[in-house]
C-alpha positions in Angstrom: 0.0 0.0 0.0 1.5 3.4 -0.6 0.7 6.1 2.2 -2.6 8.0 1.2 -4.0 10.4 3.3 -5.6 11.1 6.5 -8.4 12.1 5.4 -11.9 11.7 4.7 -11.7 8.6 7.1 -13.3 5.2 6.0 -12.7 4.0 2.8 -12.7 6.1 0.1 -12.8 5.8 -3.9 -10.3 8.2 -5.9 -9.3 9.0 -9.4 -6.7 5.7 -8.7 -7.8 3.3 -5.8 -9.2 3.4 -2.6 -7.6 5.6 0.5 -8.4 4.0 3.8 -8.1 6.3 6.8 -9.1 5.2 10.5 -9.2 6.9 13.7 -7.0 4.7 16.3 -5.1 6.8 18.1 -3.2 4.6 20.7 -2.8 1.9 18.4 0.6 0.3 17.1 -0.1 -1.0 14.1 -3.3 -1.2 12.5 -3.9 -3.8 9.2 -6.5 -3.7 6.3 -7.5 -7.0 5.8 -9.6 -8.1 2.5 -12.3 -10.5 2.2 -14.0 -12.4 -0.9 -17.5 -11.0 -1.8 -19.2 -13.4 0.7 -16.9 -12.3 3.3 -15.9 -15.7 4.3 -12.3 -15.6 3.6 -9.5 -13.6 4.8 -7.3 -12.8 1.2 -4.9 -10.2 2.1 -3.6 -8.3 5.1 -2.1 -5.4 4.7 -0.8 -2.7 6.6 -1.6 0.3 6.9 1.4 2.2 6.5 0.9 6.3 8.1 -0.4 7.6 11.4 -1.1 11.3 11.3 -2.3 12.7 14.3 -3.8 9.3 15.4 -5.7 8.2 12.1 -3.6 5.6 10.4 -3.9 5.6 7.0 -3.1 4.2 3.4 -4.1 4.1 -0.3 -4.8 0.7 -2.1 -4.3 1.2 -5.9 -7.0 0.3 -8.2 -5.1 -2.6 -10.4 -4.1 -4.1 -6.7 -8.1 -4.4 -6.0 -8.6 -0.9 -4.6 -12.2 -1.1 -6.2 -16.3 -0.2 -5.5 -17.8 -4.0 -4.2 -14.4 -4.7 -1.9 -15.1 -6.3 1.3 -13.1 -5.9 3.8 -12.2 -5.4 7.7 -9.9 -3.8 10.2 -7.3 -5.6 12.9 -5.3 -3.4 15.2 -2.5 -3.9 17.6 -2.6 -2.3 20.2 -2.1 -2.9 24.2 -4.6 -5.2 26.3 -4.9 -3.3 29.1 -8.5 -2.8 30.3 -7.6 -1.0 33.6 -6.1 1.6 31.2 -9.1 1.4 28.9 -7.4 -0.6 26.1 -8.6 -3.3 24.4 -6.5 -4.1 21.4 -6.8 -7.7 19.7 -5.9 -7.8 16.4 -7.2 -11.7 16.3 -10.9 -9.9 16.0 -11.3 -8.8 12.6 -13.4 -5.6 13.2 -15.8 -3.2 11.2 -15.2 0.0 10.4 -17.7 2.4 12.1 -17.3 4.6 8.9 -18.5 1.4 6.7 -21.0 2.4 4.0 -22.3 -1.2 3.9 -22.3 -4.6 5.9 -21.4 -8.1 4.9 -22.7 -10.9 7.2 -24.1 -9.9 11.0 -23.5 -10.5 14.4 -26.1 -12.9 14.5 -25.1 -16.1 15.4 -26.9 -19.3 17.2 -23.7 -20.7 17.8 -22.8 -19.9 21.5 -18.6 -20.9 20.4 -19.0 -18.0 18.1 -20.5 -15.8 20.1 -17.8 -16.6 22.6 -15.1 -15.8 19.6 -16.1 -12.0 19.7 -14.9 -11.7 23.2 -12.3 -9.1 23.6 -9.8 -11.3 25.5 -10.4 -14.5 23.2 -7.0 -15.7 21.4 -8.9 -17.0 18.4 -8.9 -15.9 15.1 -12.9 -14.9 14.2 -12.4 -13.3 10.9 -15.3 -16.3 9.7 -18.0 -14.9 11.7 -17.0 -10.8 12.0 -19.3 -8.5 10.5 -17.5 -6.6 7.2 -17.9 -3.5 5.4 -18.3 -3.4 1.1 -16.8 0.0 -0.3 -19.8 1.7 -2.3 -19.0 3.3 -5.6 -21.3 5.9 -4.9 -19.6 8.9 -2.5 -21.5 10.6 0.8 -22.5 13.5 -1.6 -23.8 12.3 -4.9 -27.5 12.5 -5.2 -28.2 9.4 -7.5 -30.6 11.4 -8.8 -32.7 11.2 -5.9 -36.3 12.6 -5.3 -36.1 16.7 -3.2 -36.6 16.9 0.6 -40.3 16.8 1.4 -41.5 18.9 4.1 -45.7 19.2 5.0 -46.6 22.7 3.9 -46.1 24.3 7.5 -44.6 22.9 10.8 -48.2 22.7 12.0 -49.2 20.2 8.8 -47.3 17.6 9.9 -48.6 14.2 11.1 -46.0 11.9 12.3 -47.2 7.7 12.3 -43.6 6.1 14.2 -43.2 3.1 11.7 -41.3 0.0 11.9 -40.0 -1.4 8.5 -40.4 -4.8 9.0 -43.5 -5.1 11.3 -45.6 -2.9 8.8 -45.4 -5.4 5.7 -44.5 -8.4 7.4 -47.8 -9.7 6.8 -49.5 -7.3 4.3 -51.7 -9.3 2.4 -51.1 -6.9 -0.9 -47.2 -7.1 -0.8 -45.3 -9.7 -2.6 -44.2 -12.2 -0.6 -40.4 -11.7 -1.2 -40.9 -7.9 -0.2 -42.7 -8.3 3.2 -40.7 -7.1 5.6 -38.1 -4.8 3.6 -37.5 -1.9 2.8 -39.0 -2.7 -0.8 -42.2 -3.6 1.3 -42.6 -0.7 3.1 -42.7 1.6 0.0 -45.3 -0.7 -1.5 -48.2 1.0 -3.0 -50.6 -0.5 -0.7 -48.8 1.1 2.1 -48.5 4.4 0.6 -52.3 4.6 0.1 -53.2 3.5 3.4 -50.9 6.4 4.4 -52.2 8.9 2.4 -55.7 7.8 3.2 -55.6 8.3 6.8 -53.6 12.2 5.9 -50.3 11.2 7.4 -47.3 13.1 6.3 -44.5 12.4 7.6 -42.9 8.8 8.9 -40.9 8.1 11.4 -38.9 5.0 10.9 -37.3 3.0 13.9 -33.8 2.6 13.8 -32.9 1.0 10.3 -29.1 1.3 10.3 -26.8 -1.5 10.9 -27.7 -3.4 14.2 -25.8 -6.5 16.3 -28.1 -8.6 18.7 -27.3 -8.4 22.2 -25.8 -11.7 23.2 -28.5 -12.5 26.2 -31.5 -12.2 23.2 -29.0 -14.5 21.0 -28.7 -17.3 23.4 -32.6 -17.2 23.8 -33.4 -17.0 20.3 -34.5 -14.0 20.1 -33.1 -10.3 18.2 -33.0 -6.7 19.3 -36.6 -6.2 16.7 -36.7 -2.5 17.5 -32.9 -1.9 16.5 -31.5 0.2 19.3 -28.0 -1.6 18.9 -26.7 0.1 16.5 -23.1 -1.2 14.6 -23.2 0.9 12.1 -23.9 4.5 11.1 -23.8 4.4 8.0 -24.6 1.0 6.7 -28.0 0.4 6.4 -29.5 -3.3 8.5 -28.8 -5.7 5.3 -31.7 -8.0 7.2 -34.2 -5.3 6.0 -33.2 -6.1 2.3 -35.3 -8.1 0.4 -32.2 -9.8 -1.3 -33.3 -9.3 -5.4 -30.8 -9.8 -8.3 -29.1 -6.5 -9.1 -30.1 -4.8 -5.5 -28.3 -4.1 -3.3 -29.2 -3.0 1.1 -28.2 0.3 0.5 -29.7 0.7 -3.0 -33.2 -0.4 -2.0 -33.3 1.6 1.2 -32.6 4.5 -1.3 -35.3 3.4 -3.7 -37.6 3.3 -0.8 -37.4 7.1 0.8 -37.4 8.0 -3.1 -40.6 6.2 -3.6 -41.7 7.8 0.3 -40.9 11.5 -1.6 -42.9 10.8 -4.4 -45.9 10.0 -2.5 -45.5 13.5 -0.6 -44.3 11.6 2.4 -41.4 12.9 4.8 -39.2 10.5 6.3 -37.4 10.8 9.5 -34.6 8.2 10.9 -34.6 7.0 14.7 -30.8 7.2 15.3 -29.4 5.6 18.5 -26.1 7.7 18.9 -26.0 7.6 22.5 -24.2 3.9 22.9 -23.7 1.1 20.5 -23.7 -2.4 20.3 -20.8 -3.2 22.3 -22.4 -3.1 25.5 -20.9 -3.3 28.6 -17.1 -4.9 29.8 -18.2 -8.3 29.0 -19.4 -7.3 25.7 -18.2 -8.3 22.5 -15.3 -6.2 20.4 -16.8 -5.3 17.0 -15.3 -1.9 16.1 -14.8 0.5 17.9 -13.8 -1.1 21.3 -11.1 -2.5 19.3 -10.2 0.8 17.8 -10.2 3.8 20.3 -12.0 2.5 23.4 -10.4 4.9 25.8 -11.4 7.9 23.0 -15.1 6.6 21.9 -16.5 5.9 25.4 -17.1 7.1 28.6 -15.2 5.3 30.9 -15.2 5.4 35.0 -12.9 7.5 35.8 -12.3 5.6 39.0 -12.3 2.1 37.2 -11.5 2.4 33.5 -11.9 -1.0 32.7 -15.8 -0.4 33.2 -18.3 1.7 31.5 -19.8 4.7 32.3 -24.0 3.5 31.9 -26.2 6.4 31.4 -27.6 4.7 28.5 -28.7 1.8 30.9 -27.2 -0.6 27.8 -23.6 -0.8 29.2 -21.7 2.0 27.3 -22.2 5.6 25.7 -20.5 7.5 23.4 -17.9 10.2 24.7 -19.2 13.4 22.6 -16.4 15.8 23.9 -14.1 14.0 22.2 -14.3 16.0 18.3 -13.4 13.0 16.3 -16.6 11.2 17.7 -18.6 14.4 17.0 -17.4 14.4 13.4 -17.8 10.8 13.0 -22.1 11.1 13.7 -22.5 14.4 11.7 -20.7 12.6 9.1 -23.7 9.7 9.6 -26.0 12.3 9.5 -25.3 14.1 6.7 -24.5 11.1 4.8 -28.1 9.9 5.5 -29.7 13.4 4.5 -27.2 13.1 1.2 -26.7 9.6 -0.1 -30.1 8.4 1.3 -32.6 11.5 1.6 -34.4 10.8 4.6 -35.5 14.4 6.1 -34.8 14.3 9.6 -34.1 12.3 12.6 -35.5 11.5 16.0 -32.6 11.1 19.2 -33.0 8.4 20.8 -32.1 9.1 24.5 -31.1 12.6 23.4 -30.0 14.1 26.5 -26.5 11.8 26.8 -25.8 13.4 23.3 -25.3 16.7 25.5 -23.8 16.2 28.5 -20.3 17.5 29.4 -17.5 16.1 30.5 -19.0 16.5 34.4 -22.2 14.5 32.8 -24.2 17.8 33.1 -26.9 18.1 30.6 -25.5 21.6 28.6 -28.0 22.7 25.4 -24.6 24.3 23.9 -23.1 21.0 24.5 -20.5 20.4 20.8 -23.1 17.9 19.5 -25.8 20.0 19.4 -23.7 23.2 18.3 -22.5 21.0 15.2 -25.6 20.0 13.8 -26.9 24.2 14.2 -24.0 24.7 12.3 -23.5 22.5 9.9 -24.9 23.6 6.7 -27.0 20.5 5.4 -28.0 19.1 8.9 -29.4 22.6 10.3 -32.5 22.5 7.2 -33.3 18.8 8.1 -35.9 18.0 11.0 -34.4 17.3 15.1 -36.6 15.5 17.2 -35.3 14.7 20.7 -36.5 11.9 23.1 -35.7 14.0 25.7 -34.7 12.0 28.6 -32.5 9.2 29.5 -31.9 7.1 32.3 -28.8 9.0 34.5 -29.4 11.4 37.2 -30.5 14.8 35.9 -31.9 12.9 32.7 -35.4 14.5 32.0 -34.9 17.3 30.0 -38.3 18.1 28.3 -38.6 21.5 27.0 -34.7 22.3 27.6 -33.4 22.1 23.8 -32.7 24.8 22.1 -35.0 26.3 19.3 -35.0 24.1 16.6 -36.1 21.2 18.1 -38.8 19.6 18.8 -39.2 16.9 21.3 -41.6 13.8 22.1 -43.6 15.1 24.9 -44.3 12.1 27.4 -46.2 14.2 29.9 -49.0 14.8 27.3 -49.4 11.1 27.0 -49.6 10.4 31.3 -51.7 13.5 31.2 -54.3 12.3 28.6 -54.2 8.7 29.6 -55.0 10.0 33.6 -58.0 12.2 32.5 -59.6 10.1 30.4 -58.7 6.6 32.5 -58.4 7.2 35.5 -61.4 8.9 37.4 -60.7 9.1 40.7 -58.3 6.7 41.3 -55.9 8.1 43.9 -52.2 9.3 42.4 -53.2 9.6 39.2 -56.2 12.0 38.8 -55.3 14.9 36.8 -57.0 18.5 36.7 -58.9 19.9 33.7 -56.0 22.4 34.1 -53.5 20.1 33.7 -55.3 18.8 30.4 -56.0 21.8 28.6 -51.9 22.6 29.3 -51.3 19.8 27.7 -53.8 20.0 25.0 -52.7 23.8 24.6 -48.8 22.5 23.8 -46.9 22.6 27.6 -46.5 26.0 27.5 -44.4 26.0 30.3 -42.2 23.6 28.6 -41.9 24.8 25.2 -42.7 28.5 25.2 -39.2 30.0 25.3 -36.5 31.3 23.0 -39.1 31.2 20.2 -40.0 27.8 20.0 -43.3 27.5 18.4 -46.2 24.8 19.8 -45.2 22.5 17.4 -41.9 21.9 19.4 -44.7 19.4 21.5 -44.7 16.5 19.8 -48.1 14.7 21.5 -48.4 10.9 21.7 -50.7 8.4 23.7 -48.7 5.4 22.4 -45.4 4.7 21.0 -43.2 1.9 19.8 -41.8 1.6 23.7 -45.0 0.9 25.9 -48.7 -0.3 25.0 -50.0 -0.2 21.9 -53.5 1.5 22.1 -55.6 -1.6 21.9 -53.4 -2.8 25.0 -54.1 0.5 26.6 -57.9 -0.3 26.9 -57.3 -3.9 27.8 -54.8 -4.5 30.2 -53.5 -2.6 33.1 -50.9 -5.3 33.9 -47.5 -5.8 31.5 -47.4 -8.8 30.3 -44.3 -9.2 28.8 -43.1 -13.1 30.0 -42.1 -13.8 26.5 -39.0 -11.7 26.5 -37.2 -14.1 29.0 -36.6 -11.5 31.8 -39.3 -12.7 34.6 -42.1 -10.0 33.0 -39.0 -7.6 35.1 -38.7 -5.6 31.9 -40.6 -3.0 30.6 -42.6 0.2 32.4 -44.9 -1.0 35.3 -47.0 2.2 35.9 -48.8 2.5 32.1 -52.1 4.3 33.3 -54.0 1.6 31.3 -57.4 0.2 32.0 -58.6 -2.8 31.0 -62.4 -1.6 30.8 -63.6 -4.3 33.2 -61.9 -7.7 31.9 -57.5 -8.3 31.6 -57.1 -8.8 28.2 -59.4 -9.8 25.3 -62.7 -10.0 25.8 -66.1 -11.0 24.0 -68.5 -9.4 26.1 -70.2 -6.6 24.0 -70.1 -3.7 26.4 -66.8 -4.1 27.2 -65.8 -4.0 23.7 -67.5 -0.9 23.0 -66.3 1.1 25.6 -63.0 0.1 24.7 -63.6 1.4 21.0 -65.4 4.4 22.2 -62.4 5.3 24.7 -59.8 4.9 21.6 -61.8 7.4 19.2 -61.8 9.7 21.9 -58.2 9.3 23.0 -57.2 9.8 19.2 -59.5 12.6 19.1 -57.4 14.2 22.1 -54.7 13.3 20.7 -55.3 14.8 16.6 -56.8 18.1 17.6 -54.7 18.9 20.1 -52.4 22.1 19.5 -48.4 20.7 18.5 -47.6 17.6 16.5 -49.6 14.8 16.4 -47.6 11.9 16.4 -49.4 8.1 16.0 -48.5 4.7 16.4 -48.7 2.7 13.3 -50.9 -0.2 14.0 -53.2 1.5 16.5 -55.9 2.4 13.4 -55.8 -1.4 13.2 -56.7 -2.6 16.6 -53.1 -4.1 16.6 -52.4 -5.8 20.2 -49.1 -7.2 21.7 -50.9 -9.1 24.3 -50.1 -6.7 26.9 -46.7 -6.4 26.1 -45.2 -3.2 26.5 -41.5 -3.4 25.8 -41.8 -5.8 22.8 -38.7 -4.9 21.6 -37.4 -8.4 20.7 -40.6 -9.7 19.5 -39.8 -10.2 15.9 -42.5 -12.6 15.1 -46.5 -11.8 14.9 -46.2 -10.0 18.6 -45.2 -7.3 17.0 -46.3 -7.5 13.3 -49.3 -5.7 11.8 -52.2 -7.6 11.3 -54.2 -5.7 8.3 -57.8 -6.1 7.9 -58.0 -8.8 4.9 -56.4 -11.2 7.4 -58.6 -10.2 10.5 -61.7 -12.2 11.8 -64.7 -10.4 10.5 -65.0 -8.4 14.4 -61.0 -7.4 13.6 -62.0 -6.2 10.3 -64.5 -4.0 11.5 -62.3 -2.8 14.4 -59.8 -1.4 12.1 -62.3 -0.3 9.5 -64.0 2.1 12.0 -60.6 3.3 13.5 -58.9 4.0 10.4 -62.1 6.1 9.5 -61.7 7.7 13.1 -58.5 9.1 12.1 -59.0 9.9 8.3 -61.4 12.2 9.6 -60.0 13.6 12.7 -56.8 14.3 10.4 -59.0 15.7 7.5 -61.0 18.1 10.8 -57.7 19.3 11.4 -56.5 20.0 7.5 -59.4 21.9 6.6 -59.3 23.8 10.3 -57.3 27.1 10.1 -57.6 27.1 14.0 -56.5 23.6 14.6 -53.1 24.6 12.6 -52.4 27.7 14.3 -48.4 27.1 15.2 -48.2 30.0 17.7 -49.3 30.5 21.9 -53.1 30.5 22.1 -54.3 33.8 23.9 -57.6 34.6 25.3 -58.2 36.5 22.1 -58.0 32.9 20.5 -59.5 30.5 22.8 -62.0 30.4 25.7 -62.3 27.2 27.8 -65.9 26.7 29.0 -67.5 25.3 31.7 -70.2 22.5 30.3 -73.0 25.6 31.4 -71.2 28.0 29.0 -69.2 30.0 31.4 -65.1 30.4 31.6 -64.3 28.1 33.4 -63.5 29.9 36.8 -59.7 30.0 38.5 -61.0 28.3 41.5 -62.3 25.2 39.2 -58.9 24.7 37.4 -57.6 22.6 39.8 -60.8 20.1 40.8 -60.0 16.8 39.8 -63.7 15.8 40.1 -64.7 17.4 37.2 -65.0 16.1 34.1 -66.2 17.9 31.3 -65.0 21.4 29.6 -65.6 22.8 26.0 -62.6 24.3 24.1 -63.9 27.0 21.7 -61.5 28.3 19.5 -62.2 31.7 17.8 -59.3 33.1 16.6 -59.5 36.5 14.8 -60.4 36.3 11.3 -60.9 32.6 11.3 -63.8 30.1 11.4 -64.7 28.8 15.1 -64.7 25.4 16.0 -66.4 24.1 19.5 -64.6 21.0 21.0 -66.6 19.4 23.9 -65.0 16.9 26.3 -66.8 14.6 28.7 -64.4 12.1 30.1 -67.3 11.4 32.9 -68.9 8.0 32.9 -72.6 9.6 32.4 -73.7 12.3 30.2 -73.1 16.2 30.4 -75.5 18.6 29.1 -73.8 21.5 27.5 -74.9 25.1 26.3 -73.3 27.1 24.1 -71.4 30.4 25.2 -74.0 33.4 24.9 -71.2 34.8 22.2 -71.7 31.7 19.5 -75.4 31.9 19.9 -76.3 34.0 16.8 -74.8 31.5 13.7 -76.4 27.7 12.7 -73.9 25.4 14.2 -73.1 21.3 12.4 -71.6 17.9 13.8 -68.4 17.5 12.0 -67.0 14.8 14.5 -68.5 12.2 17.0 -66.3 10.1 19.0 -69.8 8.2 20.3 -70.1 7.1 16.5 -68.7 4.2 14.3 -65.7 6.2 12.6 -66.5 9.4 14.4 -69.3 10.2 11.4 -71.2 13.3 12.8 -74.0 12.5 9.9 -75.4 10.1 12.5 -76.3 12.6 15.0 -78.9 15.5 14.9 -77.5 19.0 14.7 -76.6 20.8 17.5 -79.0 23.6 18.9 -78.4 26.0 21.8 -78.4 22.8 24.6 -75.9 19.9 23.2 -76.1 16.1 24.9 -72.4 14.9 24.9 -72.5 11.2 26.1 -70.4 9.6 28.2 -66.1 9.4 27.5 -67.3 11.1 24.1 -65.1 13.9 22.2 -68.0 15.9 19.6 -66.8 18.7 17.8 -68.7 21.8 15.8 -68.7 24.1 13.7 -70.5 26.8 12.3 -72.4 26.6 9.2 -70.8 28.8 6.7 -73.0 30.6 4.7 -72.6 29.7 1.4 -71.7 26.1 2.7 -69.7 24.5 -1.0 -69.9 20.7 0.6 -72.3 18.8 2.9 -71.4 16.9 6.3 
């Protein structure tokens, strides 16, 4: 190999070969080692043959195989020295955490192969390591690939939180060989169903390169969700649908291009705050074999041990600047070579904290992506909290952000679930600051109301059917002693654990969810929904299904349903179509700044304000949100989480225009034709969300 160049790091396609760069600063020697395209057999080692400024580097010509479709891996030497954080071995062929592409996976159901990846083994395991394939096609070039898509304002957009496999697993339109990929998800069937229900933007659980945890291995099981990430850049090959003359990446390309087409936005889940190395007794895959001491957090008491804020052995070190560069690199190589248009943090939080483990919104991470010129016009969403002490951090990003807003969810579940019940009765004040977009949280610095992002289910906890039939997890099947998981879910199981066929029980269960997606889709901020829960999907009560890849966790679509499942998701997919449709066609369900009394008055069920005095009473029910913004149409939302009917009158001010229905949570699909027009009194039933509107007077379209 002749010298090269330090940089870009990975491995890099030139004018004549292929300059590999690699960031191992207390390394000795490090060696490029070449594979065949299968990746089963070691070819060549060769050493790298430069270290500048602790990259090592070198430049493979092209006649000597320095060519696009290479597999290869990395070996270091380096000293084994945990109590000093070191961890050299350079028997473990490793990847290279700038790899575009994977060969193989650390997936193995042989437990003397799961036992080569140990850091301390002496044997050779360049069989069974996990490779990278150089991609012809550079971080920047487009491919010709579809523009951005953004909804038409910040207060447009509809998030659904999508997982790739589980939402064509078992779609009964999709090919077989494309169930489950990334091919399936971009299927046409799923596109319309998306579009139908008025969704714009998808949020896609972690798709990049993932390695199982050994515990899940050894019980048969894989990390489904893919929060143990390998690799940045290298989209998980087990999402490929394997055709001729296609390739991981280039399908996962072909599928946000087909996404753009269809006018939908895509954002990635990204898991930068650890990896899949996991704890001391994890296995060496990259970069513990690399620059331990430089990419983690270690105790500074005990180096040989991981700091844990995660709660999944390691984290990243982000005051280090070559790990900064190394996941805005990811990023904008997603954004460039892929096109998704945004991201959501996973554990956000740890991506900010300082070298004292302070959480610090200036914190380098966080200044790069403001600064960096493609990543600043993509979207930021932050699950903000972790773990660690001093880890909930809702409402402390900067502007910019937005954030998944967890106390919206508790909030809604409480008042519309839990009447009475001691601990968890919340105020009609606290749910109209919650429906109104946490002020407190997110009105600063000039962050708009859709900096909330609302949810009452997501990926990590029930799924909405679950909600209204079990208050108990009921997660045995993940091997951890039904330990795992949240145990305080403010579910109620309506009167029976679990399914049911008693009739009354099944109603109230469906009447609860249209009103708890009514809640949640007219709310002021974003509106983000679980995919699945428009189709009555249930985990059985498990809320951490996160290594349920199997038909836990897949989405059961209506042609395969029993005829009662059929017209479960029938009448919830019509729920939402027209809650999301309410809230298109609503100027003043899309306003994106603070409500102000000039807005918005919150009524008592006789009309009134609502007095300060009442704010607070947990007893009560029942309020009506009129929204009248100035030089808008009005629209009356009234809310009766009681378990009997409230009679309400309309404000004294709203009294001099014909009032319609245009939704009814009491109603198969929330259709307000089945009710009678609403006159000065209005009978809201019981757990029941209606919503009016005045009848314009040259009215263009009927109910």
């Amino acid at each position: 190999m002749q010298v090269g160049a330090p940089w870009p790091l990975g491995a890099t396609l030139d004018a004549t070969g292929l300059n590999v760069a690699v960031w191992a600063p207390d390394a000795t020697q490090l060696w490029l080692c070449l594979f065949d395209d299968q990746g089963h057999t070691e070819t060549r080692r060769l050493i790298l043959p430069a270290c500048t400024n602790g990259v090592w580097h070198g430049h493979l010509a092209r006649e000597d195989g320095g060519v696009a479709g290479l597999v290869y891996g990395l070996r270091a030497q380096g000293p084994w020295a945990p109590q000093r954080g070191q961890r050299f071995n350079p028997a473990k062929v490793l990847f290279d955490p700038w790899g575009r592409e994977a060969v193989g996976s650390y997936s193995r159901t042989n437990v003397a192969e799961l036992e080569m990846f140990r850091g301390d083994d002496p044997r050779d395991n360049a069989v069974v390591a996990v490779k990278a394939r150089v991609l012809a096609m550079g971080p920047s070039t487009s491919s010709g690939r579809t523009e951005a898509v953004k909804p038409a304002s910040a207060a447009h957009r509809v998030i659904a939180e999508v997982h790739v496999r589980s939402a064509s697993r078992l779609h009964p339109e999709v090919p077989a060989e494309l169930q489950g990929s990334y091919a399936g998800l971009s299927h046409p069937a799923l596109i319309r169903h998306w579009q139908a229900l008025g969704i714009t933007t998808l949020s896609l659980l972690p798709i990049q390169l993932r390695a199982d945890e050994e515990r899940l291995q050894r019980l048969g099981l894989s990390n489904h969700w893919g929060y143990s990430t390998l690799g940045y850049f290298a989209p998980e090959p087990r999402y490929w649908s394997g055709r001729a003359g296609t390739s991981p990446t280039q399908e996962c390309r072909a599928m946000v291009e087909a996404l753009h087409r269809a006018g939908l936005e895509v954002i990635l889940d990204v898991v930068g705050n650890h990896s899949a190395e996991t704890d001391e007794d994890g296995p060496t895959l990259s970069w513990r074999g690399l620059s331990n001491a430089r990419s983690y957090r270690l105790e500074a008491q005990d180096p040989a041990r991981y700091v844990n804020w995660a709660g999944c052995g390691n984290v990243f070190d982000f005051s280090q600047p070559r790990v900064v560069e190394h996941f805005i690199a990811a990023l904008r190589y997603w954004v460039e070579a892929i096109g998704v248009d945004g991201f959501r943090f996973d554990l956000a939080p740890i991506l900010a904290r300082d070298r004292h483990g302070q959480f610090d919104a200036g914190a380098p991470l966080l200044a790069a992506l403001q600064a960096d010129p493609v990543l600043a016009r993509v979207v930021w969403i932050a699950e903000p909290w972790d773990p660690a002490p001093g880890g909930y951090q809702l409402g402390r990003f900067p502007a910019g952000w937005l954030e998944w807003n967890d106390r919206f969810r508790d909030t809604m579940r409480a008042f519309w679930l839990h009447q009475g019940r001691a601990g968890d009765a919340v105020s009609r004040g606290d749910f109209v600051h919650r429906f109104a977009a946490s002020s407190t949280e997110f009105c600063h610095d000039g962050r708009a109301p859709s900096a909330s992002v609302n949810f009452i289910t997501a990926h990590d906890g029930f799924t909405l059917r679950d909600l209204l039939s079990f208050e108990e997890r009921h997660n045995e099947a993940n091997g951890e002693h039904n330990r795992d998981g949240h145990g305080h879910n403010l579910g109620w199981h309506c009167g029976v654990e679990g399914p049911s066929a008693d009739p009354a029980v099944l109603a109230l269960r469906l009447t609860l969810s249209r009103a708890l997606l009514a809640t949640l889709l007219l709310a002021q901020g974003t509106p983000m929904l679980l995919m699945g829960d428009e189709l009555g999907h249930s985990q059985q009560g498990n809320n951490n299904a996160y290594c349920q890849d199997n038909a836990l966790s897949w989405l059961t679509w209506a042609a395969d349903n029993a005829d009662n499942e059929d017209s479960l998701s029938r009448d919830l997919c019509a729920t939402v179509a027209r809650l999301l449709r309410l809230r298109q066609q609503t100027p003043a369900l899309q306003m994106d700044r603070w409500w102000t009394p000039a807005d918005v008055t919150w009524l008592e069920p006789d009309g009134v304000p609502i007095s300060a005095a009442a704010w607070g009473d947990v007893a009560r029910r029942a309020l009506a949100v009129w929204l009248h913004p100035p030089g808008l149409s009005a629209v009356m939302i009234l809310i009766n989480a009681a378990d009997r009917p409230c009679c309400f009158h309309r404000p004294e001010a709203a009294s001099a225009q014909a009032w319609r229905w245009v939704f009814a949570s009491d109603q198969p699909g929330g259709d307000s034709m089945l009710r009678a027009d609403p006159g000065s009194t209005m009978l809201v039933p019981a757990r029941s969300v209606l919503v009016a509107a005045p009848i314009p007077e040259n009215p263009e379209e009927t109910r």
